[in-house]
N, C-alpha and C positions, 0 to 999 in steps of 0.2 A: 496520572492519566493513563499511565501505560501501564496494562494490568502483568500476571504472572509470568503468562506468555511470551513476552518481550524482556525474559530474564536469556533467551536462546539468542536476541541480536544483544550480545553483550560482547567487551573488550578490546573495543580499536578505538584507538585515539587519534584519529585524524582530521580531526574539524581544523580547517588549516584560521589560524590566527589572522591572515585577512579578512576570513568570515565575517569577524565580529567588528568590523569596522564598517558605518555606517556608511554608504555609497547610492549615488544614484546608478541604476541598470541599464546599461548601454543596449541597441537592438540583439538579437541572437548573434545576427549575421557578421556581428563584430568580428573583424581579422584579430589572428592569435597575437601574441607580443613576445616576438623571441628569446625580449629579455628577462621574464617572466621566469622567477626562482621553479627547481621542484622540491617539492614537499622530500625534506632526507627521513630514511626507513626511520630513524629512530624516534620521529615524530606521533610515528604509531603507538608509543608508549609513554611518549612524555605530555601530551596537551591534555587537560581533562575536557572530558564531554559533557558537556553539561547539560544538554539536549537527555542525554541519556537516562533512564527510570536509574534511581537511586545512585546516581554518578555515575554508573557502569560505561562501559565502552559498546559502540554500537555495533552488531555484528561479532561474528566469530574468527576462530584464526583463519579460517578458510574460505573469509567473506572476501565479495567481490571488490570491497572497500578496503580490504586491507590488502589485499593482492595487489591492486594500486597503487596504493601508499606504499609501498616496498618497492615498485618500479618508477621510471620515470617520469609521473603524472605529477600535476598539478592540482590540489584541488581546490578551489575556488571557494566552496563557501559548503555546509552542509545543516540540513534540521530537518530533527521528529516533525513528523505531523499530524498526529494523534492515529489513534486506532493502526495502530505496529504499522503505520508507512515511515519510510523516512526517504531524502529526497538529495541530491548531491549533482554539484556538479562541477568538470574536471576538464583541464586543459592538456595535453602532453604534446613535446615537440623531442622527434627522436629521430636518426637516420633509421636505424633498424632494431627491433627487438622484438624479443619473442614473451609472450605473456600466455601464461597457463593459468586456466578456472578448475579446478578439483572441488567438486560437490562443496559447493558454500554455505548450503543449508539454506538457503532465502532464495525467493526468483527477485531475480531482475529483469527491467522493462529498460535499455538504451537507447535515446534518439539524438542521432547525430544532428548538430547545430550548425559547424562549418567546418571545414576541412574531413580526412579519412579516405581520400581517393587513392590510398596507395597501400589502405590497410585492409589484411583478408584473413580468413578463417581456414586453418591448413585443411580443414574437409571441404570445404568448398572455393578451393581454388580457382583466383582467377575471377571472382565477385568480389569487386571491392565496394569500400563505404560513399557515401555521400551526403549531405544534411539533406536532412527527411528524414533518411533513411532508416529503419527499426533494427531492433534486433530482443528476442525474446529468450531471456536464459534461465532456466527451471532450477531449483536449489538442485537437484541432484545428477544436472549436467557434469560434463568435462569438454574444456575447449583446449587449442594452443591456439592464436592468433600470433600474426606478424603484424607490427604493428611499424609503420613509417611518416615519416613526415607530421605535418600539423594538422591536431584534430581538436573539437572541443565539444562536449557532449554534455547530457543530461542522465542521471539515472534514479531511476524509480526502483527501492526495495520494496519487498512485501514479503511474507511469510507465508507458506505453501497451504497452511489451514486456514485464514484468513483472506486468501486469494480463492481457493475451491467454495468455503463456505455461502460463497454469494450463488451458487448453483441453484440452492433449493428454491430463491426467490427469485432468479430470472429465467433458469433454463429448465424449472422442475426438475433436476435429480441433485442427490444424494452428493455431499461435499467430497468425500469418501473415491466417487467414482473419478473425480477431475481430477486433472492437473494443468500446467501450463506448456504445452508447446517447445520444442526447445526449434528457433526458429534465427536464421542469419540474414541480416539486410531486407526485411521485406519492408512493402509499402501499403501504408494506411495513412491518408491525407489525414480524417480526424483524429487518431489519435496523435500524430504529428504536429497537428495543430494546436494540440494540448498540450503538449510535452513543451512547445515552443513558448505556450502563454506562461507554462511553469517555471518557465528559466526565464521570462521577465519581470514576473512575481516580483514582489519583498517575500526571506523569509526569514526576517529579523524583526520584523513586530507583530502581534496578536492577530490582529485582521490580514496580512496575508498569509500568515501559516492557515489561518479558518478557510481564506480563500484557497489555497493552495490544498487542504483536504478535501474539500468537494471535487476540485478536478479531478486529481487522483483518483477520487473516487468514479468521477466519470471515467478516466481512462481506464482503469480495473474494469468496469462493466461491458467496456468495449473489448477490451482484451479476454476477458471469458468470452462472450461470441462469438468473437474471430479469433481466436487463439488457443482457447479449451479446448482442451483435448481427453479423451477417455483414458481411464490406467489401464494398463495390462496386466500388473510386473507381479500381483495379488487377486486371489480369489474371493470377493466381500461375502460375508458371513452375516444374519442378524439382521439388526432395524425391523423398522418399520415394514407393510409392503404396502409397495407404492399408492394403492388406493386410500389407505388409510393416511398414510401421511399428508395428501393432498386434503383428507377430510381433516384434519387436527391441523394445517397448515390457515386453512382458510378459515376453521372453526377459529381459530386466534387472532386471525384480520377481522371478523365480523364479532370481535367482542372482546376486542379492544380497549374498550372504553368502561369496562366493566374490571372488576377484582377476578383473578382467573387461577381457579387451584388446583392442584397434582391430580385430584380425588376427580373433577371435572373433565378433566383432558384424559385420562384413562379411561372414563366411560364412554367420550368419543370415537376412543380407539377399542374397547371392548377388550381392555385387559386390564389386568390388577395393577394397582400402581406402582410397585415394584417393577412387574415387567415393562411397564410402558416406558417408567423411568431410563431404566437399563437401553431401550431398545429406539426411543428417543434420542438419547447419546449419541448414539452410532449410527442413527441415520442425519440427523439434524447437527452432527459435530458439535453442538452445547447441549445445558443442561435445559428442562424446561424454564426455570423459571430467567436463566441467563438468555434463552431466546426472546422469550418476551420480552425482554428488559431491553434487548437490541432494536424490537420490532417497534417498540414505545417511541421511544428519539428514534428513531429512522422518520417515523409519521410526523415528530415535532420538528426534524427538521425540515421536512417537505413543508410542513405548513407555514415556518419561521420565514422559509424561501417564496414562497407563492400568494400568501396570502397577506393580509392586515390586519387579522384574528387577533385580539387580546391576549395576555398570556393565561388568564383564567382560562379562556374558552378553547385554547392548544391542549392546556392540561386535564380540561375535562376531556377532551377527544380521543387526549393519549391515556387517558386511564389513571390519570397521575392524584392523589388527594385532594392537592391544590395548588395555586399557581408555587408558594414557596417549598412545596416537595418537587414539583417540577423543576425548577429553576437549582435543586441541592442536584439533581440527577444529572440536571442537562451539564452544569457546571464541571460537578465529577468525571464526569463521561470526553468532555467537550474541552476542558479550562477556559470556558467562557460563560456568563451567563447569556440568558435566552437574547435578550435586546442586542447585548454586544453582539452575539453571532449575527441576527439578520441585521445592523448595520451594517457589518462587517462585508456580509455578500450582498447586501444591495447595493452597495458603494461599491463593488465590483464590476 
């Protein structure tokens, strides 16, 4: 389910072995339990991931995940959630310690659950934590936090091209131009609000890991608006220009439902197909035919979600040949079929 891309969250092995034991989910607000083991460093290299595309381990050496797992956190439970999310969440109870983030390569999204009233971020001294309260970290921050006392959080990873790429569709610009904010303790009641539904989730069977990507996915959509931020740090070269991209963006919503080919959308854009190819890339962050292929299930799942539409008549919408080529895609895409999914979030 988790394509190329997600060969970069590879090699930490810290899905703590509680994870996989089946339990009912206490509220958020649960008090910590001081007798509550921590995860020892070397667990980082001995539990397999099985969550993880082709066994690999989630994240890099420099992941926020495994920075963790080297100190004295607990982590409670952790899983993929399709489309390069993955979700975790971690207890630590410490007098005092000091915790360094060196470019991890992935953003994190943290929201505190209960305790962290004693824990701060040595740039901004003197702001401590509290449940609610957020915190936004860009794969190519650096922090040292002091970290004290009892806290117990939630953390949402995501991958920096897969975080920007929701641009072209909600905020009209280019993946290329965004990033994610690096931001300490702020407050957002709804995304808060999510974060808190996400850590009473299941995400140990099918239907709440489905449930548990669309939040996500909510959350991600909240967090570009309030939280995207423009890059500096490069001069972008190429693409599309903006008029034209808005005209081949919309030309592929409104025809949708049709077979849609290189030689078609280059004439849209009034260039050879080579260049548009090329210059498609780099403004739209995929290829043409892997955008379409994104824009297809994005509609099938609006419609899985909102509607009672048959599956023939989703897959005639989304373009797809028929219901059993839809349902090979959605599956591939999804690790569910079409029905399972909207049970899954209507029982939600």
């Amino acid at each position: 389910m988790l394509p190329r891309a997600a060969c970069r969250l590879s090699r930490i092995a810290v899905i703590s072995r509680t994870a996989r034991v089946a339990r009912t989910r206490a509220p958020y607000t649960r008090p910590i339990m001081r007798t509550r083991p921590s995860v020892p460093a070397s667990a980082a290299s001995s539990v397999p991931a099985a969550d993880a595309p082709g066994g690999e381990m989630p994240f890099g050496l420099q992941s926020v995940c495994r920075t963790l797992s080297e100190a004295n956190a607990t982590l409670e439970r952790f899983a993929w959630l399709g489309d390069h999310l993955a979700i975790a969440e971690w207890t630590r109870i410490t007098d005092e310690s000091e915790t360094v983030y060196e470019q991890p390569g992935h953003h994190t999204l943290s929201c505190y659950l209960d305790g962290g009233y004693r824990t701060e971020r040595q740039k901004v001294p003197g702001r401590y934590g509290a449940p609610s309260l957020l915190c936004a970290l860009p794969g190519d921050h650096e922090s040292r936090w002091l970290v004290r006392g009892e806290m117990h959080f939630v953390h949402l990873y995501f991958l920096p091209e897969h975080f920007a790429r929701r641009a072209i569709r909600e905020l009209d610009r280019e993946p290329r131009e965004m990033t994610l904010a690096d931001r300490t303790y702020f407050e957002d009641p709804r995304v808060a609000a999510l974060c808190q539904s996400l850590a009473l989730e299941r995400w140990d069977d099918a239907d709440g890991r489905l449930r548990a990507n669309e939040t996500a996915h909510d959350v991600l959509s909240l967090l570009l608006r309030g939280q995207g931020v423009a890059r500096t740090d490069a001069p972008f070269k190429g693409g599309l220009a903006p008029a034209v991209r808005r005209r081949v963006r919309d030309y592929i919503d409104a025809c949708l439902t049709q077979p849609l080919t290189l030689g078609e959308l280059a004439d849209v854009a009034a260039l050879s197909e080579y260049h548009f190819a090329r210059m498609f890339r780099l403004s739209f962050g995929r290829t043409p035919h892997a955008w379409i292929a994104e824009q297809r299930l994005a509609r099938a799942r609006t419609l899985l979600r909102s509607t009672a539409l048959p599956l023939a008549q989703i897959a005639a919408q989304c373009g797809y040949a028929n219901p059993a080529h839809f349902s090979h895609r959605f599956r591939d895409a999804h690790g569910a079929a079409p029905n399972a999914y909207r049970r899954a979030i209507q029982a939600g």
